[in-house]
C-alpha positions in Angstrom: 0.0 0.0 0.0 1.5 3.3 -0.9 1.9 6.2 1.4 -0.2 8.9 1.4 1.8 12.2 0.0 1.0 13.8 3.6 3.1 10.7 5.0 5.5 11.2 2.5 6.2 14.8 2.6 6.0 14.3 7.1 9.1 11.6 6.5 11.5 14.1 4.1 10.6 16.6 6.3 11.9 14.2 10.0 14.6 12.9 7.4 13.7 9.5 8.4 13.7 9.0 4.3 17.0 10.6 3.8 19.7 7.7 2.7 23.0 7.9 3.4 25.0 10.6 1.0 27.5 9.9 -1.5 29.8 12.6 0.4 29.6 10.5 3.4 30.6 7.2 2.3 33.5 8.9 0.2 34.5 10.9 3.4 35.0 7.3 5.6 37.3 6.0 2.5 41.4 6.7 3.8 43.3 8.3 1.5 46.7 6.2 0.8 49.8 8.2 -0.1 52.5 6.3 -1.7 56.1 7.3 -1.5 58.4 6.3 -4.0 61.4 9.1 -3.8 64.3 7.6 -1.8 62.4 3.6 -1.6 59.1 2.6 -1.3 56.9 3.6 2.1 52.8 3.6 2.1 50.8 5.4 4.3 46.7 4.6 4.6 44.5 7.0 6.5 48.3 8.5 7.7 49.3 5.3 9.0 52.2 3.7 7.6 52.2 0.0 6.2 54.4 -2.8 7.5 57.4 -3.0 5.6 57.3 -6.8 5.5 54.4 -5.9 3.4 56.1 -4.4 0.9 59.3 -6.7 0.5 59.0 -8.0 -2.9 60.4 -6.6 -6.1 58.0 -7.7 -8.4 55.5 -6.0 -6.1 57.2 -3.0 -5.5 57.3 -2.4 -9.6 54.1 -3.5 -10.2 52.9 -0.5 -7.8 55.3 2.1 -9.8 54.1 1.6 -12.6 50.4 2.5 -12.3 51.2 5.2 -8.8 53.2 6.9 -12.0 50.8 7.1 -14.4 48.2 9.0 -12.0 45.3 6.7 -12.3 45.3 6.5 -16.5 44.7 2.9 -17.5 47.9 0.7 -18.4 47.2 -2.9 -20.0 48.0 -6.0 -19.1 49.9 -7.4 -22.0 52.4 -4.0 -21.2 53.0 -5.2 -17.6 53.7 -8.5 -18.5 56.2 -7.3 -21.1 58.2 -5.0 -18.7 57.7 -6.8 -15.8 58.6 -10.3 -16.9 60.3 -10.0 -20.7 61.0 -13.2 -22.4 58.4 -14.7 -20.6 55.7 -16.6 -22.7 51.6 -15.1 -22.1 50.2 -18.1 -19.7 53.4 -17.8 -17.3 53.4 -14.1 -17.5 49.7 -13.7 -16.8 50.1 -16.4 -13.9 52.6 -13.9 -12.3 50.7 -10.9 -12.7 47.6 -12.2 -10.8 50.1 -13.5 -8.1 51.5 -10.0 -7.3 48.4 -8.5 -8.0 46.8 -10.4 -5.6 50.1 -9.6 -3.3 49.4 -6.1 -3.8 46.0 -5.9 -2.6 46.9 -7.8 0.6 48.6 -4.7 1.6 46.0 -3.2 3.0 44.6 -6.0 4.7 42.8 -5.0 8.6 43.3 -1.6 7.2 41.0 -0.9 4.4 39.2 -2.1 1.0 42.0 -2.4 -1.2 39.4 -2.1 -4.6 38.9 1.6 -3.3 42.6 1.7 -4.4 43.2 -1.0 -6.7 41.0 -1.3 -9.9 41.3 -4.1 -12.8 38.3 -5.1 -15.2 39.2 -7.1 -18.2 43.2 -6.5 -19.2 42.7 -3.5 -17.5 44.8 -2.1 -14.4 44.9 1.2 -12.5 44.9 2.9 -9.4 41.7 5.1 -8.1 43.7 8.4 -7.9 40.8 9.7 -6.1 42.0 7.9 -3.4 45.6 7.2 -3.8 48.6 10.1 -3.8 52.1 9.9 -4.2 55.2 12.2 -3.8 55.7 11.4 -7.5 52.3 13.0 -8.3 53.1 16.1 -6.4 56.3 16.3 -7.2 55.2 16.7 -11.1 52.8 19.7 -9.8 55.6 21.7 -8.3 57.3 21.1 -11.7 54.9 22.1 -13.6 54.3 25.1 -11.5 57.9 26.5 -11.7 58.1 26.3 -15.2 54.3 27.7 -16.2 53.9 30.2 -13.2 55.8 33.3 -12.9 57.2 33.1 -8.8 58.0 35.9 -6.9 61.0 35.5 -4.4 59.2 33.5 -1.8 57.0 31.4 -4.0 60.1 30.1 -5.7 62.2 29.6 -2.4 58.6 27.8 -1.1 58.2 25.5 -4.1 61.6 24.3 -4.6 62.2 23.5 -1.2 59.1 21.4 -0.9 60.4 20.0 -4.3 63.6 19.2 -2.2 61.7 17.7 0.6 60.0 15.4 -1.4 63.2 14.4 -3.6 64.9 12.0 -0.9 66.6 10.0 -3.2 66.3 8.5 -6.8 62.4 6.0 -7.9 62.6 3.1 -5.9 66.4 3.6 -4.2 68.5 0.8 -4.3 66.0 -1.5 -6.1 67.0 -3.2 -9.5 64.2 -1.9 -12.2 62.5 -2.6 -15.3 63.5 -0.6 -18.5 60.2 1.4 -17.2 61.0 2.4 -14.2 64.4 3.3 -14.7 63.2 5.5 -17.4 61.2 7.0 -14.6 63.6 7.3 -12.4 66.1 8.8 -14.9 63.5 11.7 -16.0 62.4 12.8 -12.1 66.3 12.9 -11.5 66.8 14.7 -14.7 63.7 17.0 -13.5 65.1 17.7 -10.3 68.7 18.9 -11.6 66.5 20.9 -14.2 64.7 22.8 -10.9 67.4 23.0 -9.1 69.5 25.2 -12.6 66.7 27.2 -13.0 66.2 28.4 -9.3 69.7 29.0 -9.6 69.1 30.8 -12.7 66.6 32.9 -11.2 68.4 33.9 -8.3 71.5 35.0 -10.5 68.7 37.0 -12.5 68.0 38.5 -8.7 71.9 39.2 -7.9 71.1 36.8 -4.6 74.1 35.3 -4.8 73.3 33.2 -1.4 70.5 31.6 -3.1 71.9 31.4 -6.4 75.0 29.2 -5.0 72.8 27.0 -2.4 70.9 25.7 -6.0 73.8 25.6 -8.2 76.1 23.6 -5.4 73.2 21.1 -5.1 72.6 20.8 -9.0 76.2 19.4 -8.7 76.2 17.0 -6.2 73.2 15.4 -7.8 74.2 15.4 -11.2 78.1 15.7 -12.1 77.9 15.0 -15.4 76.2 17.9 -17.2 77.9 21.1 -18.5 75.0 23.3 -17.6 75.5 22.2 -13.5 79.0 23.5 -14.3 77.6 26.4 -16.2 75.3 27.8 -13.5 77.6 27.4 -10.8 80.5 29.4 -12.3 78.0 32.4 -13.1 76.8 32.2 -9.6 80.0 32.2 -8.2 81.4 35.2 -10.2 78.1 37.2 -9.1 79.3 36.1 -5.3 82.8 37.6 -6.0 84.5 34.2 -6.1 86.5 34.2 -9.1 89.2 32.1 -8.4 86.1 29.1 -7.6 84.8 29.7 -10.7 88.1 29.3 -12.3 88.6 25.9 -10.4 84.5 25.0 -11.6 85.8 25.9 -15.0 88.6 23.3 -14.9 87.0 21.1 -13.3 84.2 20.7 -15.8 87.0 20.6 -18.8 88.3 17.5 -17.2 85.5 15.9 -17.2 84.0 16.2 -20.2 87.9 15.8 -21.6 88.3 12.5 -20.0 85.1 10.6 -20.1 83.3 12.0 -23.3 86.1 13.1 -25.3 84.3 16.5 -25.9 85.8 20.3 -26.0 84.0 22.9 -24.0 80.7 24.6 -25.3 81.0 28.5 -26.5 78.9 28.6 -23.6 81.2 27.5 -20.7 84.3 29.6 -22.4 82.0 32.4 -23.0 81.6 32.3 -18.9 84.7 31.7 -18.2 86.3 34.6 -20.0 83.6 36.4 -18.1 85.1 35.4 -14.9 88.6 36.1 -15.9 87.7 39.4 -16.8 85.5 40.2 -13.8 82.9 41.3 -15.6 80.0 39.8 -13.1 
């Protein structure tokens, strides 16, 4: 028998009709944050997950390769082909669904792991609604130093929450996949990048404090790259300190002189003569 609309309208009214909002079922879902700068740690509703959780390699890659790609959809036949090359489909797939399955186990007594984890078909992914990563945020800060136009202390406040994040290279000390190496390779890369054009920036600003604390972390990160050595000499001739930006000079010659087998860019001469004729 149906209620009367006087009943009706007398139950929206008490809200003993109401059901349950969307907003507050999301609201009791933890958010997990994964960390990936520096190793692997996971935290679920800020609580961090046992790290005999999180001891295997396969599992550990498996979980890079979709926290990296934000929630977009990656297949399964790409998995299996970095994560077990060489390997035939039936052995590969048998793999995959172990350390999937190991992967959801992770947040076992802690929370629904398909609020996190989400396959249908060939298809994997994580909710990004629900899961964040240093990796994710990291890309932000990126993307805001190169797009956005910083004053002083913007820039000093992005890059150093750039720096906190940035403990170390993807996955530290763990032997990759050509994917993640990749990944780790371009978020190293992107780091050194920030780091040069803070530095930049700085020298830009005369702050020749700022402009060296960048430059002399570009080169302990990355030794290898001209433009480290570049921005470091200019900073040090705007600080006065010629004869360090002589030795910076030389320094980079030898290097690119004994393990490339290169000369000098105009560039780095260009700076150079610069310095010898104190002209910063």
């Amino acid at each position: 028998m149906k209620a009367s609309s006087s009943t009706s309208t007398a139950l929206l009214e008490s809200g003993a009709a109401k059901s349950p909002t969307k907003t507050v079922t999301e609201e009791k879902i933890p958010i997990m944050y994964v960390q990936l700068f520096g190793g692997l740690r996971i935290h679920i509703g800020g609580m961090p997950i046992d790290e005999t959780k999180l001891s295997k390699t396969k599992m550990r890659l498996l979980l890079a390769h979709l926290v990296s790609r934000f929630g977009r959809e990656v297949g399964r036949d790409t998995l299996i082909e970095s994560l077990w090359p060489g390997f035939d489909k039936d052995r590969g797939l048998d793999n995959l669904y172990v350390v999937w399955s190991m992967l959801k186990r992770i947040t076992e007594g802690v929370a629904d792991s398909s609020k996190y984890f989400i396959n249908y078909g060939t298809i994997y992914r994580i909710n990004s609604r629900y899961v964040k990563s240093d990796v994710q945020e990291f890309d932000l800060l990126a993307r805001k130093l190169v797009f956005s136009k910083l004053d002083r202390e913007s820039l000093i406040e992005t890059f150093f929450r750039m720096d906190e994040l940035y403990t170390g290279d993807v996955l530290s000390g763990l032997r990759c996949d050509d994917y993640t190496m990749r990944m780790r390779d371009r978020y190293r890369n992107t780091y050194v990048d920030m780091l040069i054009s803070s530095a930049r920036a700085f020298i830009d600003l005369k702050d020749s404090s700022m402009a060296l604390w960048f430059a002399r972390k570009a080169l302990s990160i990355d030794s290898t790259r001209e433009d480290v050595f570049q921005t470091l000499m200019m900073a040090q001739g705007i600080a006065g300190q010629r004869t360090a930006g002589m030795d910076t000079y030389f320094m980079c010659k030898r290097y690119l002189d004994e393990n490339l087998g290169i000369a000098l860019s105009h560039k780095t001469i260009e700076i150079y003569e610069k310095l010898l004729n104190d002209e910063y």
